[in-house]
Structure formats: structure tokens, C-alpha cells
C-alpha positions in Angstrom: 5.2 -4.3 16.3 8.0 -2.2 14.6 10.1 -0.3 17.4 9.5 3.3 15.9 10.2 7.0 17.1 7.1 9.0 16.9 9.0 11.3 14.1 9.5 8.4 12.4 6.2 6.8 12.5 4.7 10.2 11.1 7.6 10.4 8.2 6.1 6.4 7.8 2.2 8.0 7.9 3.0 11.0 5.8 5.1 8.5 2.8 1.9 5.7 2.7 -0.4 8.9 2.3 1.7 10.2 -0.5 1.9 6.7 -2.2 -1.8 6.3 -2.1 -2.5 9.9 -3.4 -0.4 8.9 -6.3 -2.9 5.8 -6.3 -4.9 8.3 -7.0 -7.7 6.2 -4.6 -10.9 7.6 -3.3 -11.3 8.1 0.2 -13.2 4.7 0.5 -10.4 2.8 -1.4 -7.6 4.5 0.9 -9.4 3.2 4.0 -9.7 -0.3 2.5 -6.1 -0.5 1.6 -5.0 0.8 4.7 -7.4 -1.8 6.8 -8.8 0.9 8.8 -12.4 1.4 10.3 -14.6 1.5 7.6 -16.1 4.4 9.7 -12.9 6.4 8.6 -14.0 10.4 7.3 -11.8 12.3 4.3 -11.1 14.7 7.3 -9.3 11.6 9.3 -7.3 10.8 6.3 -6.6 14.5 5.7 -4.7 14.5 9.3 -3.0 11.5 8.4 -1.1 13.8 6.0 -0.3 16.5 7.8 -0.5 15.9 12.0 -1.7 12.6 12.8 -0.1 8.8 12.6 -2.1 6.2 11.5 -2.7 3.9 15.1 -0.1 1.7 16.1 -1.7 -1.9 15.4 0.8 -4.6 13.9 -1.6 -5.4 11.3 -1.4 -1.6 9.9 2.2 -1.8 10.1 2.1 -4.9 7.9 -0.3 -2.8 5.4 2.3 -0.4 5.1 5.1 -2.2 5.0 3.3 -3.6 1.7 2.6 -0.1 0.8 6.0 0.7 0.4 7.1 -2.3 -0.7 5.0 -2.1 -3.4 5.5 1.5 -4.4 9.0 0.7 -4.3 9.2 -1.7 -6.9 7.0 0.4 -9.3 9.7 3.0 -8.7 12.3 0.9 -10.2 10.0 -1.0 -12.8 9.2 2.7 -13.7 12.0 4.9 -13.2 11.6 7.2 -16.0 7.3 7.8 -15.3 6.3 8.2 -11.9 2.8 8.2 -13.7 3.0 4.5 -14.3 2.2 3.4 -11.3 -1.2 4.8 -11.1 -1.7 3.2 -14.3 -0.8 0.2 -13.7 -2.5 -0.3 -10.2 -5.9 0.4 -12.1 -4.9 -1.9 -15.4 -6.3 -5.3 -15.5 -3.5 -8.2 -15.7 -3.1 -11.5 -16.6 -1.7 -12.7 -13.4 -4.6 -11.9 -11.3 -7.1 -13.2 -13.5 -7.4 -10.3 -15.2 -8.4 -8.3 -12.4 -6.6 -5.0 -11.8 -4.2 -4.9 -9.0 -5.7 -2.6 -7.0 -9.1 -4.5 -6.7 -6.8 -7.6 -6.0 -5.8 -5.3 -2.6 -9.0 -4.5 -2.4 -10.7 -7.8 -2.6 -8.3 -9.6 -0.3 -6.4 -7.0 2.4 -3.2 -7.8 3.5 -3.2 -11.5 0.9 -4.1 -9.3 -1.7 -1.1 -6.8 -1.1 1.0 -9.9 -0.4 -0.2 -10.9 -3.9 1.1 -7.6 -5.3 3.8 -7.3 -4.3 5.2 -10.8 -4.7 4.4 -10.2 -8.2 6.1 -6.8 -8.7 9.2 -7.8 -6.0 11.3 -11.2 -6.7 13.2 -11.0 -3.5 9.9 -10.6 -1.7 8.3 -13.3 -3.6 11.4 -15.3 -2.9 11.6 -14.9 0.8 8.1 -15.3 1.1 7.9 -18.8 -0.3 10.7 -19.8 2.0 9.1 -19.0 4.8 6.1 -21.5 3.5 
């Protein structure tokens, strides 16, 4: 596990919220993406974006690691409409069988945003399949 600060792991908490709200994702698809207890409330999620860090478990730090990798390279796919991304998380592709990316995520945790963002981010893509 990532050696963070507590500050920082809250800016990291506060960022992944942000991304997802742009996601526009129901509470239901939040916890999915984020591979927490399927027992998580709205309330819990509302903490994580004002007072609360998500818990410190290596594979959430992997989820939003892809998080941000992912809503990364939609920022400089998109870099004129912010908007795009929510659009194209929901808009059925060719590449995943013409399944939208987001149920992709959803389908398959941490493959599935490993999927996404190897599709979105070449140098991801590319030091992935080295490591293979």
C-alpha cells in the first residue's frame, strides 16, 4: 500500500468522489466502482466527500488509482468538454463489445477498469502488457 499523509489520502478521497459525481453514477454504481461493501449507505459516500477517507485497503487504492487514471485521459481526450466524459462512460463502444464502459467497470471490478483505461491511456496500455 501507497505510503500517504492523511491530508493527502483525503485530497485522494475527495478527487475520486468528484470524478465519479461527474460520472454522474448512482449511489449503487459508485460503490461498485469503488469495490466497497455492498452494504455502503448514500450517507457513507456523502462523508467520503467532505470528512472521511475511503479505508486504507491496497485493493481500493488500485480502484482509484484507475479512477484517476482514467479521468485523466478523458481530460486530455476531451480538453475543450469536461461534459464528455460522462457521455462517453455511458456510450456503448465497439471495443467492449458494444457495451458501455462504465458497465465494463461494473461487470468486471478492477479487470474492467484495467480494460478502460488501457483503452483510453497508451502508456498504460503499454506498460501493462510488459509486465505480462
Amino acid at each position: 500500500m501507497a505510503d500517504y499523509t492523511e491530508e493527502e489520502y483525503m485530497y485522494i478521497t475527495k478527487t475520486v468522489m468528484d470524478v465519479l459525481d461527474s460520472w454522474n453514477l448512482t449511489t449503487e454504481q459508485t460503490v461498485q466502482v469503488l469495490g466497497l461493501s455492498s452494504q455502503t449507505k448514500k450517507r457513507q459516500l456523502d462523508k467520503y466527500r467532505t470528512l472521511k477517507a475511503f479505508p486504507k485497503d491496497d485493493l481500493i487504492i488500485k480502484r482509484l488509482s484507475h479512477v484517476v487514471g482514467i479521468s485523466d485521459a478523458l481530460r486530455t481526450t476531451f480538453p475543450r468538454n469536461l461534459n464528455m466524459s460522462e457521455k462517453w462512460m455511458k456510450t456503448e463502444h465497439r471495443r467492449f463489445n458494444n457495451e458501455t464502459p462504465l458497465s465494463v467497470i461494473l461487470a468486471e471490478g478492477i479487470n474492467g477498469l484495467c480494460k478502460v483505461r488501457a483503452e483510453l491511456d497508451c502508456t498504460f496500455a503499454w506498460n501493462a502488457s510488459a509486465q505480462i
